[in-house]
Gaussian input, Z-matrix of N, CA and C with variables (Angstrom, degrees):
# hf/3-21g

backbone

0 1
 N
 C     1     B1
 C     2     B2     1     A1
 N     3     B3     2     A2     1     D1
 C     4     B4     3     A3     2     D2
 C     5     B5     4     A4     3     D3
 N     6     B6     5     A5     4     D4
 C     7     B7     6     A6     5     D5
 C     8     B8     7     A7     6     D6
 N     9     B9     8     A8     7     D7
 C    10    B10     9     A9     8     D8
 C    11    B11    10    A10     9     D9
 N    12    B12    11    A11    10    D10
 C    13    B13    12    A12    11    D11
 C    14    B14    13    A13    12    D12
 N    15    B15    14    A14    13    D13
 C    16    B16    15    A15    14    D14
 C    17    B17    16    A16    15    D15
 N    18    B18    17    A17    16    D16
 C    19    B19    18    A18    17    D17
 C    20    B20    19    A19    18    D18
 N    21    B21    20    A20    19    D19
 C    22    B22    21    A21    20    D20
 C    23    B23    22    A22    21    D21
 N    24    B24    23    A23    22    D22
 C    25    B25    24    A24    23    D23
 C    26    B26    25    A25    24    D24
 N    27    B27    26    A26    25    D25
 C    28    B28    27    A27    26    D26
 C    29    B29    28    A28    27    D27
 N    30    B30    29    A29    28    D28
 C    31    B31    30    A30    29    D29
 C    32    B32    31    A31    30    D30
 N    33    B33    32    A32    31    D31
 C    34    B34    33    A33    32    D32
 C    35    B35    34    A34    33    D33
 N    36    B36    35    A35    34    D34
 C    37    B37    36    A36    35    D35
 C    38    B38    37    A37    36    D36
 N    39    B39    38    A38    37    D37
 C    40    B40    39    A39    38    D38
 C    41    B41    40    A40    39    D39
 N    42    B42    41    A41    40    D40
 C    43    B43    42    A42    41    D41
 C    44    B44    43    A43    42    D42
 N    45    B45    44    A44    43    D43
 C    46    B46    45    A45    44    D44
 C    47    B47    46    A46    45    D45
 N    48    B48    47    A47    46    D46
 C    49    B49    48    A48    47    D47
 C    50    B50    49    A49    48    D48
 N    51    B51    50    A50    49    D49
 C    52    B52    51    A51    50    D50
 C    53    B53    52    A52    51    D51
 N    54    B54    53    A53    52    D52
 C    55    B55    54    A54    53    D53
 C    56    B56    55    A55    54    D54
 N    57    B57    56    A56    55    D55
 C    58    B58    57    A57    56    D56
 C    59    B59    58    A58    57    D57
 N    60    B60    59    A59    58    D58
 C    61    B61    60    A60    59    D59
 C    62    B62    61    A61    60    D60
 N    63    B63    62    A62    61    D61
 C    64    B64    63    A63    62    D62
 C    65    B65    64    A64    63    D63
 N    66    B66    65    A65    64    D64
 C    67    B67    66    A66    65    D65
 C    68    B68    67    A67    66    D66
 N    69    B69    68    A68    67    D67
 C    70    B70    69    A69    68    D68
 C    71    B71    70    A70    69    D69
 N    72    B72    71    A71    70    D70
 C    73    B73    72    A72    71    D71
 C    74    B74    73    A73    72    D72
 N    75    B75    74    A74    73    D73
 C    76    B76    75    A75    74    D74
 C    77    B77    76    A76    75    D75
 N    78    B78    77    A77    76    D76
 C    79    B79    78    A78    77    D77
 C    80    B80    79    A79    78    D78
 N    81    B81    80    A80    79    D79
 C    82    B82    81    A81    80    D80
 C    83    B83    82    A82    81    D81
 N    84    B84    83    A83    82    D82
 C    85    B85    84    A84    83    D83
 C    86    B86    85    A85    84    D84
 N    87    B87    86    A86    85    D85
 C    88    B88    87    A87    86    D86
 C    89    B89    88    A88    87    D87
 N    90    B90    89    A89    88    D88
 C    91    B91    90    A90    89    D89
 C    92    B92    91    A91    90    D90
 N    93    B93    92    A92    91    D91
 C    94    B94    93    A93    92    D92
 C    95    B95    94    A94    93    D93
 N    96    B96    95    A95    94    D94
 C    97    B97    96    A96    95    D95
 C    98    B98    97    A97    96    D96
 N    99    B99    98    A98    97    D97
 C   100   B100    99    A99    98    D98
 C   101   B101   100   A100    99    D99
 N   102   B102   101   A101   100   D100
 C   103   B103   102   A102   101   D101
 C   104   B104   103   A103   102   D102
 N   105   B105   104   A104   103   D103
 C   106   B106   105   A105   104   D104
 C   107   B107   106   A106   105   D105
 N   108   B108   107   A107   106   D106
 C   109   B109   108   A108   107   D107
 C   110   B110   109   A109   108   D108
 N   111   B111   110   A110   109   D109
 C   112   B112   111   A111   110   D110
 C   113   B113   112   A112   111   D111
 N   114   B114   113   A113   112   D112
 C   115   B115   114   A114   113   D113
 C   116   B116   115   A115   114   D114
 N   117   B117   116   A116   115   D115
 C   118   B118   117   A117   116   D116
 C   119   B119   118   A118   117   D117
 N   120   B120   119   A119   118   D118
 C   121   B121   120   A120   119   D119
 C   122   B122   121   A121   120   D120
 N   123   B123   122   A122   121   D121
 C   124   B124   123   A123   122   D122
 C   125   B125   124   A124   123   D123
 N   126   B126   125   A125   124   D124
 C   127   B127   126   A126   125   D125
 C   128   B128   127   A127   126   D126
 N   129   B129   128   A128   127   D127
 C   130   B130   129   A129   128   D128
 C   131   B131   130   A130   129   D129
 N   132   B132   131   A131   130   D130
 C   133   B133   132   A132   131   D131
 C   134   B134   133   A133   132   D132
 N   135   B135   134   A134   133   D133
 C   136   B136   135   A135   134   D134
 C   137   B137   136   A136   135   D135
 N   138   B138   137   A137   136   D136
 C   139   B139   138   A138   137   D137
 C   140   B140   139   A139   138   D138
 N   141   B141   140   A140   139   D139
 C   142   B142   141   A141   140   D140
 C   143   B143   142   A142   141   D141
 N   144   B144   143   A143   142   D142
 C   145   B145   144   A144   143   D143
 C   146   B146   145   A145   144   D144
 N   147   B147   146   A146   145   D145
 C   148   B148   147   A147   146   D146
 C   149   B149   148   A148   147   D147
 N   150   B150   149   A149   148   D148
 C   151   B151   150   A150   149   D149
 C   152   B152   151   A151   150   D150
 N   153   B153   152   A152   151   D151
 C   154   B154   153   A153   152   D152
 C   155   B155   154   A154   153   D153
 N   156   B156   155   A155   154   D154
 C   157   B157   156   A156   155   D155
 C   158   B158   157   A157   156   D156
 N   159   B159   158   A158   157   D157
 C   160   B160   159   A159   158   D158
 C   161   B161   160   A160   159   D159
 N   162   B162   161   A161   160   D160
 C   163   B163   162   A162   161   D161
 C   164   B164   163   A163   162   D162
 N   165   B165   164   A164   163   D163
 C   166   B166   165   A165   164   D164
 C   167   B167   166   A166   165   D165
 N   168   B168   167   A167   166   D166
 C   169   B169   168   A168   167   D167
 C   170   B170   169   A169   168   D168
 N   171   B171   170   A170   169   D169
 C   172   B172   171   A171   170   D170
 C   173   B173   172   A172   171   D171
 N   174   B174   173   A173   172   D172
 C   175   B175   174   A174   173   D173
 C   176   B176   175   A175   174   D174
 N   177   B177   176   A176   175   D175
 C   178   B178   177   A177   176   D176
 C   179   B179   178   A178   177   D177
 N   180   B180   179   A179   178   D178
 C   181   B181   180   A180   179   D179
 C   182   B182   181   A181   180   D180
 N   183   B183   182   A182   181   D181
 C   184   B184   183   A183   182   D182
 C   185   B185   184   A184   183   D183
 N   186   B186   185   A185   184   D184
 C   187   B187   186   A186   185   D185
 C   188   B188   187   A187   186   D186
 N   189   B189   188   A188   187   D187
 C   190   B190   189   A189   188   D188
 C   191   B191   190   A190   189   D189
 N   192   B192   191   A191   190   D190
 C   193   B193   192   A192   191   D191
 C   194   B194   193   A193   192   D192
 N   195   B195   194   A194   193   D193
 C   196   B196   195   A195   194   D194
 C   197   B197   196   A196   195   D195
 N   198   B198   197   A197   196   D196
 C   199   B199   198   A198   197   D197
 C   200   B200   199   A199   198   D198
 N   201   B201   200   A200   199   D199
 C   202   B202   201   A201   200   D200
 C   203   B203   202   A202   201   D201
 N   204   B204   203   A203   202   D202
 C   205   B205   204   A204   203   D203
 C   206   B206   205   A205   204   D204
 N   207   B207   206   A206   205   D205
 C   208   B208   207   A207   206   D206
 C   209   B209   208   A208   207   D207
 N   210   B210   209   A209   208   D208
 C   211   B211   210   A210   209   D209
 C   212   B212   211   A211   210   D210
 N   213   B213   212   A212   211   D211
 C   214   B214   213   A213   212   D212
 C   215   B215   214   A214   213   D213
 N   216   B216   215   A215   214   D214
 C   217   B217   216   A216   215   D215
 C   218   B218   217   A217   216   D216
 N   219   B219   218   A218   217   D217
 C   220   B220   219   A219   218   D218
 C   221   B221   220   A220   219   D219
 N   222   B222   221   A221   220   D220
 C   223   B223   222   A222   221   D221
 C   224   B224   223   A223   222   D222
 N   225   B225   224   A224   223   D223
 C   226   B226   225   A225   224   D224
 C   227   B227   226   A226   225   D225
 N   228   B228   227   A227   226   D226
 C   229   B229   228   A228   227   D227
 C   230   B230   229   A229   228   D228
 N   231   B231   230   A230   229   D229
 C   232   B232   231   A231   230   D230
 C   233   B233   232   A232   231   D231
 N   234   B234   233   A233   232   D232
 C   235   B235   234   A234   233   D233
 C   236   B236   235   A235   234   D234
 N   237   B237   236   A236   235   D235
 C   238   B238   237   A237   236   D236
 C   239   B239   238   A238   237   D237
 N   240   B240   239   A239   238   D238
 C   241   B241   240   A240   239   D239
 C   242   B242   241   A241   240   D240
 N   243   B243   242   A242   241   D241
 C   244   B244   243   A243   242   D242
 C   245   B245   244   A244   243   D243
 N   246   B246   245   A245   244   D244
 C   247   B247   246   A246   245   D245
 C   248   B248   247   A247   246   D246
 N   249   B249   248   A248   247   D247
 C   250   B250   249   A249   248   D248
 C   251   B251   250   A250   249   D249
 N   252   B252   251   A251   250   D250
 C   253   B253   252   A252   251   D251
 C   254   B254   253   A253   252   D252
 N   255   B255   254   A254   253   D253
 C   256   B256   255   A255   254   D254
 C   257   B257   256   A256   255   D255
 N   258   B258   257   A257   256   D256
 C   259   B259   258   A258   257   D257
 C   260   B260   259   A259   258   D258
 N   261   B261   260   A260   259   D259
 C   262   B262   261   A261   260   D260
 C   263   B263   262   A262   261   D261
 N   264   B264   263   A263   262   D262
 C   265   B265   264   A264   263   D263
 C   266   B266   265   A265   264   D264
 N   267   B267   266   A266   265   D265
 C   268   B268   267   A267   266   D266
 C   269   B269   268   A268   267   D267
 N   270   B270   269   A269   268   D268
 C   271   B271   270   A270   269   D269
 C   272   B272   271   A271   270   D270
 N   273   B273   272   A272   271   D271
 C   274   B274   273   A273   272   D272
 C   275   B275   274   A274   273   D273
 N   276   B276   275   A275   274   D274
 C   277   B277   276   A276   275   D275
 C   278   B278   277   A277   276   D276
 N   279   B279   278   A278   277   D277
 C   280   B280   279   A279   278   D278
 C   281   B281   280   A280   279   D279
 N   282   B282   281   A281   280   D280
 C   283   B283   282   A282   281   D281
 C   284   B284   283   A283   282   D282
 N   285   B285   284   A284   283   D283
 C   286   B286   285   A285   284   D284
 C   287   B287   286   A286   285   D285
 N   288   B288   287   A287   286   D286
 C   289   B289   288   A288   287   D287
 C   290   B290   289   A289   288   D288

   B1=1.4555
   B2=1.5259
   B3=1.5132
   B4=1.1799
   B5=1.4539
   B6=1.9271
   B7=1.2381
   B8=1.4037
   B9=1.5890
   B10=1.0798
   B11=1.1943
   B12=1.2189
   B13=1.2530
   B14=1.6633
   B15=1.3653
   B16=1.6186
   B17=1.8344
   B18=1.2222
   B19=1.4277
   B20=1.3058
   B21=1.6757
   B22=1.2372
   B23=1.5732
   B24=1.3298
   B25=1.2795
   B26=1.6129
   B27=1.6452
   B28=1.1290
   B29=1.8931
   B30=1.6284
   B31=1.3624
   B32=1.4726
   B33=1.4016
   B34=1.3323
   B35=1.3937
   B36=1.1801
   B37=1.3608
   B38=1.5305
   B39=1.3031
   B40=1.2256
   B41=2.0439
   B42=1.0667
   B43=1.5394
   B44=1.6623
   B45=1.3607
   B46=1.2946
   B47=1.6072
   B48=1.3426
   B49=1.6904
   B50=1.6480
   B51=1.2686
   B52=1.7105
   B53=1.9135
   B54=1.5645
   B55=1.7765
   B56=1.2083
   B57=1.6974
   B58=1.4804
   B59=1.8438
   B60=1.1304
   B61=1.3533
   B62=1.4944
   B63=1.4833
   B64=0.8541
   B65=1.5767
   B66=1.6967
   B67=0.7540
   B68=1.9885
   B69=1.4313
   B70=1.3602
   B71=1.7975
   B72=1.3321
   B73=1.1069
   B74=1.6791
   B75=1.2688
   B76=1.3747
   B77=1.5667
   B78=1.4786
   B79=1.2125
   B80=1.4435
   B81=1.8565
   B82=1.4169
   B83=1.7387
   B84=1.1998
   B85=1.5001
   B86=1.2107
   B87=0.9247
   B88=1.4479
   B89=1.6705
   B90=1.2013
   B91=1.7647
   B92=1.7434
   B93=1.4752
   B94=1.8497
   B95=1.6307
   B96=1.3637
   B97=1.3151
   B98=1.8455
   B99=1.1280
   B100=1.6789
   B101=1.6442
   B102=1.0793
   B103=1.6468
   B104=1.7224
   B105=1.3959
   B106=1.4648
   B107=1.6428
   B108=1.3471
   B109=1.6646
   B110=1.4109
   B111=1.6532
   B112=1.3949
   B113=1.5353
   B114=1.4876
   B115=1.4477
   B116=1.8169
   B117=1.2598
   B118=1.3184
   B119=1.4382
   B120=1.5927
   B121=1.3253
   B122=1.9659
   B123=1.0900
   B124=1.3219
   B125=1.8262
   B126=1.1490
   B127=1.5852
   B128=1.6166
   B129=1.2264
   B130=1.7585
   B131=1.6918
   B132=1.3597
   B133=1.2076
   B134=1.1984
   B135=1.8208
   B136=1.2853
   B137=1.8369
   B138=1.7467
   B139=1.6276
   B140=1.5469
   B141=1.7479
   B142=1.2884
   B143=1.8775
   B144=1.4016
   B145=1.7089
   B146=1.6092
   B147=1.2713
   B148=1.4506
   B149=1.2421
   B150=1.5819
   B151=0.9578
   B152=2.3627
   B153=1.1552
   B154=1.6382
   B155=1.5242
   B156=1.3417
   B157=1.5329
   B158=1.7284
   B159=2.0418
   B160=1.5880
   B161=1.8066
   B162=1.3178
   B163=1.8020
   B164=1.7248
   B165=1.3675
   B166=1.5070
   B167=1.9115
   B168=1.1761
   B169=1.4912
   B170=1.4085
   B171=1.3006
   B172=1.5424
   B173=1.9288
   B174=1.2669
   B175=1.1639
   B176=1.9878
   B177=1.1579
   B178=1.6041
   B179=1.6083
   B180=1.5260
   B181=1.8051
   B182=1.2055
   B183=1.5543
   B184=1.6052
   B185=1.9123
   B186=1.2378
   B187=1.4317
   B188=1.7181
   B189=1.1013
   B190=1.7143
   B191=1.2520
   B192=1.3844
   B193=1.5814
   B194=1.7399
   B195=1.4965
   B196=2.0138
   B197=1.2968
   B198=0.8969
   B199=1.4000
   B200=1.6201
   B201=1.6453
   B202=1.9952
   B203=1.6890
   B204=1.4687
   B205=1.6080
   B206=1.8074
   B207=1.2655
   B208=1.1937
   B209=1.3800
   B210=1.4386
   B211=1.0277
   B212=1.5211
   B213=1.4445
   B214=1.5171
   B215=1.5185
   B216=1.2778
   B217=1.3980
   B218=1.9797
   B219=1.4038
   B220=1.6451
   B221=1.3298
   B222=1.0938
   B223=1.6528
   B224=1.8372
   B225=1.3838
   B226=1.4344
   B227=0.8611
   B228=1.6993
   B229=1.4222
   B230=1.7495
   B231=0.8810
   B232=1.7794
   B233=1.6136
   B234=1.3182
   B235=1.6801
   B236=1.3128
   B237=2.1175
   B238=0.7496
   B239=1.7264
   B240=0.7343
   B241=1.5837
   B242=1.2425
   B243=1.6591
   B244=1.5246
   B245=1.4659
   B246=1.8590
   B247=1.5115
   B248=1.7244
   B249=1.4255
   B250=1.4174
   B251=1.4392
   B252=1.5712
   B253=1.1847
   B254=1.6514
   B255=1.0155
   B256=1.5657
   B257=1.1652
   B258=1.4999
   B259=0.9976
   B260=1.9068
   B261=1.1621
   B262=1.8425
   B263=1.6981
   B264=1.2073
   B265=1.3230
   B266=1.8780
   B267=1.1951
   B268=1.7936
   B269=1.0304
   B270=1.5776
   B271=1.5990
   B272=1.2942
   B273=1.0916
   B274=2.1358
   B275=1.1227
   B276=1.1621
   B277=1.8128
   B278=1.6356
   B279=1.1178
   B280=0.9692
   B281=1.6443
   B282=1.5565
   B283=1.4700
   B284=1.7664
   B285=1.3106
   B286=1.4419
   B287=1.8173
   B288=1.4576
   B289=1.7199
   B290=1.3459
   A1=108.06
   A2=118.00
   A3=101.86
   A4=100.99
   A5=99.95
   A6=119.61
   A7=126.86
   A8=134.66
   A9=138.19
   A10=124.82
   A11=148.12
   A12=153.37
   A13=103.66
   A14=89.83
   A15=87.55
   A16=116.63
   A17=115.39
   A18=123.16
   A19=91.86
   A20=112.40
   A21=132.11
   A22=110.23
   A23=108.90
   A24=95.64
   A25=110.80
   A26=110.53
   A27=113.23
   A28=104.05
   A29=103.67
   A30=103.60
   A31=100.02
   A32=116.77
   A33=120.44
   A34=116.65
   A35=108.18
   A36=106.20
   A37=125.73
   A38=107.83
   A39=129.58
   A40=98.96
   A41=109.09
   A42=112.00
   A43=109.19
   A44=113.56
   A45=121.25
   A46=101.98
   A47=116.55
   A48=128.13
   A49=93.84
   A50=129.41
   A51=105.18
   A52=86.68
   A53=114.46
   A54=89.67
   A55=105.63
   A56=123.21
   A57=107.78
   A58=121.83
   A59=103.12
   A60=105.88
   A61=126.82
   A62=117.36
   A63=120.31
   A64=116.72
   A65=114.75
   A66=97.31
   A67=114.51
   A68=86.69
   A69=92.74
   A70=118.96
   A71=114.18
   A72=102.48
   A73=120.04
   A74=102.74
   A75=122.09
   A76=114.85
   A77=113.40
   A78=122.21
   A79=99.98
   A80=106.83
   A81=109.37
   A82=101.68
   A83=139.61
   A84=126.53
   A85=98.73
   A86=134.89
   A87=153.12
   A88=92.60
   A89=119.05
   A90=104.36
   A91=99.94
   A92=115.34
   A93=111.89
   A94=94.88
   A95=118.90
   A96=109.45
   A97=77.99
   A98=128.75
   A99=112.59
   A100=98.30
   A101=115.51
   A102=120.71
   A103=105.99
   A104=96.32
   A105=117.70
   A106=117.47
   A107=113.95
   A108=110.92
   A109=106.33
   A110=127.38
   A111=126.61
   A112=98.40
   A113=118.23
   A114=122.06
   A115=102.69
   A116=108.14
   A117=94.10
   A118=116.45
   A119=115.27
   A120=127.98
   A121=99.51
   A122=95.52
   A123=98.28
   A124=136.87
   A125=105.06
   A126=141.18
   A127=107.43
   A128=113.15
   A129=115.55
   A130=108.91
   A131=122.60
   A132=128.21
   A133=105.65
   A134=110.86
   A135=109.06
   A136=105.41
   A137=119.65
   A138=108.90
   A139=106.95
   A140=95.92
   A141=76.51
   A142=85.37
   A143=111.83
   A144=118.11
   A145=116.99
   A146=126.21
   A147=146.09
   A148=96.55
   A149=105.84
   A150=98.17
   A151=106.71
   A152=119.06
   A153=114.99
   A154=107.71
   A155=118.68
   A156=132.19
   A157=59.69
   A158=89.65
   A159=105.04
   A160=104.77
   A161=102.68
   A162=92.81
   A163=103.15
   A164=109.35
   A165=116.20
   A166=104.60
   A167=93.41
   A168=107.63
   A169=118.75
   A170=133.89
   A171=164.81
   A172=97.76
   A173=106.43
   A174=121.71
   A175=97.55
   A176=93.02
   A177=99.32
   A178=117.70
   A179=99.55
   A180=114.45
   A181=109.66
   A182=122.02
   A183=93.02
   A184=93.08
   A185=108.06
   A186=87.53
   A187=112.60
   A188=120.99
   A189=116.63
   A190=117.46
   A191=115.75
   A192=119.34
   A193=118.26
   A194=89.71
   A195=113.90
   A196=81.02
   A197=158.81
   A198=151.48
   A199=119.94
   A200=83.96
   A201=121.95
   A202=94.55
   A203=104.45
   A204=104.93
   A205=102.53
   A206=127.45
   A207=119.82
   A208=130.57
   A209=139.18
   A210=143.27
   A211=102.05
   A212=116.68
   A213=111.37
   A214=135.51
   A215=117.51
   A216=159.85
   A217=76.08
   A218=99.30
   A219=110.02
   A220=108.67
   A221=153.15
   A222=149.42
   A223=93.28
   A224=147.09
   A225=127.29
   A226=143.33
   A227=109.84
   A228=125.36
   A229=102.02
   A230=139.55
   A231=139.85
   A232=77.66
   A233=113.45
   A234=128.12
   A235=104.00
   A236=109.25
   A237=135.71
   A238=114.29
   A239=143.96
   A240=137.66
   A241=103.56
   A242=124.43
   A243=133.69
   A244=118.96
   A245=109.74
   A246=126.38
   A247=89.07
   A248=137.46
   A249=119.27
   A250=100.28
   A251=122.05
   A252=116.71
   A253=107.92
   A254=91.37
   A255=102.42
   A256=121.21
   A257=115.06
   A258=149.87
   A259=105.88
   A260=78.45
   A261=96.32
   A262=98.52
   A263=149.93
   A264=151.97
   A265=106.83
   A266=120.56
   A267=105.11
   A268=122.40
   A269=124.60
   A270=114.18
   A271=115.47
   A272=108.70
   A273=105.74
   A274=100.34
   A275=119.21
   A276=110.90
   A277=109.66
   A278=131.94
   A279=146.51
   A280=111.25
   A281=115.20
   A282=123.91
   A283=102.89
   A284=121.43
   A285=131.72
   A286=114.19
   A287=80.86
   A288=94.13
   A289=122.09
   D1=126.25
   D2=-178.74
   D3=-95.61
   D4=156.15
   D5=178.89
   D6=-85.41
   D7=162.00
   D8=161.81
   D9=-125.87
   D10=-178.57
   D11=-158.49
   D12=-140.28
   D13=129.99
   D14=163.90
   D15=-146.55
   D16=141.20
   D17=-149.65
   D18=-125.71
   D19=140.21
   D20=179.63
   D21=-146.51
   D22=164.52
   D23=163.25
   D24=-148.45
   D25=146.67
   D26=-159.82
   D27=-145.28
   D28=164.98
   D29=-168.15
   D30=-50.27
   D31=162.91
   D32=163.79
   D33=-69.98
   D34=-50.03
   D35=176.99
   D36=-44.28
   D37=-50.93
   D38=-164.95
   D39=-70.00
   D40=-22.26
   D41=-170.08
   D42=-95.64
   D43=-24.59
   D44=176.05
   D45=-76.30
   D46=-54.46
   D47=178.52
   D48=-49.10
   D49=-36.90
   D50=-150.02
   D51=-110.74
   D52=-17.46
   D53=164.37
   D54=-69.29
   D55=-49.24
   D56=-173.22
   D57=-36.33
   D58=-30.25
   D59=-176.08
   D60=-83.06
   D61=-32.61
   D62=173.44
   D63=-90.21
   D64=10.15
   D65=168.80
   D66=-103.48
   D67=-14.86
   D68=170.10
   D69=-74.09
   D70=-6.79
   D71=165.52
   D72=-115.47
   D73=30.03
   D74=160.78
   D75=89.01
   D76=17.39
   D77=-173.08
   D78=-116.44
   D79=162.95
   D80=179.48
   D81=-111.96
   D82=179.75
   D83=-164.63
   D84=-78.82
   D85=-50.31
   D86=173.61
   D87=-31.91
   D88=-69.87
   D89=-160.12
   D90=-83.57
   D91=-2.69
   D92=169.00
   D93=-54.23
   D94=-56.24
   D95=-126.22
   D96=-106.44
   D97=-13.11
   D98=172.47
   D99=-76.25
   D100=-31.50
   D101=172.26
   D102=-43.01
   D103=-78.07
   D104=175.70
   D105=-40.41
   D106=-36.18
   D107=-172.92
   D108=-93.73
   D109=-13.23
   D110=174.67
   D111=-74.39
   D112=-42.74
   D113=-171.49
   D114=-53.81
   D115=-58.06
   D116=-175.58
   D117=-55.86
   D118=-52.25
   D119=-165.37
   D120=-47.99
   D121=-56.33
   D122=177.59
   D123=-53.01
   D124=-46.79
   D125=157.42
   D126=-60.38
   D127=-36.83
   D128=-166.72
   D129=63.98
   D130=18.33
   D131=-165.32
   D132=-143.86
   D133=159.06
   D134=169.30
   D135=-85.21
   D136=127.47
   D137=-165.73
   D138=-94.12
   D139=62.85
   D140=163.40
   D141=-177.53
   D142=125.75
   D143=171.00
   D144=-27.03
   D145=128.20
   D146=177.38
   D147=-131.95
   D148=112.36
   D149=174.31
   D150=-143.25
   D151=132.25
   D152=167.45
   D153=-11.43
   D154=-177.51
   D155=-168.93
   D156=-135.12
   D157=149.62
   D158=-173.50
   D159=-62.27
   D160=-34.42
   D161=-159.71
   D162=-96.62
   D163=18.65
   D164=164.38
   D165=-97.15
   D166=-47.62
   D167=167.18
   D168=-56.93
   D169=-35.57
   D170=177.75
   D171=-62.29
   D172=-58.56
   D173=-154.81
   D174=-85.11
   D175=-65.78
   D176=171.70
   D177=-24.17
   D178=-65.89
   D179=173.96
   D180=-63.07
   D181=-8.73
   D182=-177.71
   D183=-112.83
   D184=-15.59
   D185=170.71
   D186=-80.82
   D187=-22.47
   D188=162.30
   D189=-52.37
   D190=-55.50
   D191=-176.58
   D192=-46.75
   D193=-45.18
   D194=176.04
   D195=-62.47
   D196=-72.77
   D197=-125.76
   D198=-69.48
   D199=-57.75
   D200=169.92
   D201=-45.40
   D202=-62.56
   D203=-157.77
   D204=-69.12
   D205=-62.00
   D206=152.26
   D207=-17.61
   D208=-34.32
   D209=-170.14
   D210=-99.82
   D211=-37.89
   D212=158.43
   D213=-57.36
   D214=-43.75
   D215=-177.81
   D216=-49.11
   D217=-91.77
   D218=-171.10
   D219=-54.54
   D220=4.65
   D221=172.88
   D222=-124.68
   D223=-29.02
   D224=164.17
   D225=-90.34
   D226=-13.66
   D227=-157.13
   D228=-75.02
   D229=-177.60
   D230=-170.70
   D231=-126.19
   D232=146.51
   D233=138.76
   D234=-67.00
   D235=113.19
   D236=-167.49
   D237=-116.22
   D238=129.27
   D239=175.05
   D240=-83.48
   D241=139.23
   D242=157.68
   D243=-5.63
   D244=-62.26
   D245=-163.33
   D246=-75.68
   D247=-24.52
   D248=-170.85
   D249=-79.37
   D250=-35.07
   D251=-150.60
   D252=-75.61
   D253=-26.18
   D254=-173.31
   D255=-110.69
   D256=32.62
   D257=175.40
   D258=-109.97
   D259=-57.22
   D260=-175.77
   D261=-84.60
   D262=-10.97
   D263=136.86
   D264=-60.69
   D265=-50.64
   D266=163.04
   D267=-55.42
   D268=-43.41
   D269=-177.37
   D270=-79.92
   D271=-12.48
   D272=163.03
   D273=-73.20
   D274=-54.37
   D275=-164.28
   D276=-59.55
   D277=-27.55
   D278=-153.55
   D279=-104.13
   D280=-42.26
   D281=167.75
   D282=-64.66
   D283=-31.12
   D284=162.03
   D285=-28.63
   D286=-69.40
   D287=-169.47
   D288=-60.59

């Protein structure tokens, strides 16, 4: 089978921490990540949950939602004049009381 090469680059830190490991579990980096690319290939998936940090996830949904409502806002709203709007802001205040 011929071979290929593939080049990445990653924190240092983070690459010294994950040979230590693979070498403690008897692997060299090289067979982690041929491990890792049969898993997907095989799976058709990445095998293992990816998922946002909650308040990236938090943040994401609420700028979509702004987005949704904005996009409604501009396709329902009526062309309104000043004197209607605040017209139609008195009779709420007022159906209130």
């Amino acid at each position: 089978m011929q071979q290929a090469t593939i080049s990445i680059r990653v924190d240092q830190s983070l690459k010294k921490k994950f040979d230590s490991l693979c070498e403690a579990f008897g692997l060299s980096t090289t067979a982690a990540f041929n491990i890792f690319m049969k898993a997907v290939v095989r799976e058709s998936k990445i095998p293992f949950e990816i998922r946002a940090d909650k308040e990236e996830l938090t943040r994401t949904k609420a700028i979509d939602a702004f987005n949704e409502l904005r996009q409604a806002a501009a396709t329902n709203m009526p062309d309104m004049s000043l004197d209607e709007i605040n017209a139609e802001i008195n009779a709420s205040r007022n159906a209130r009381k």
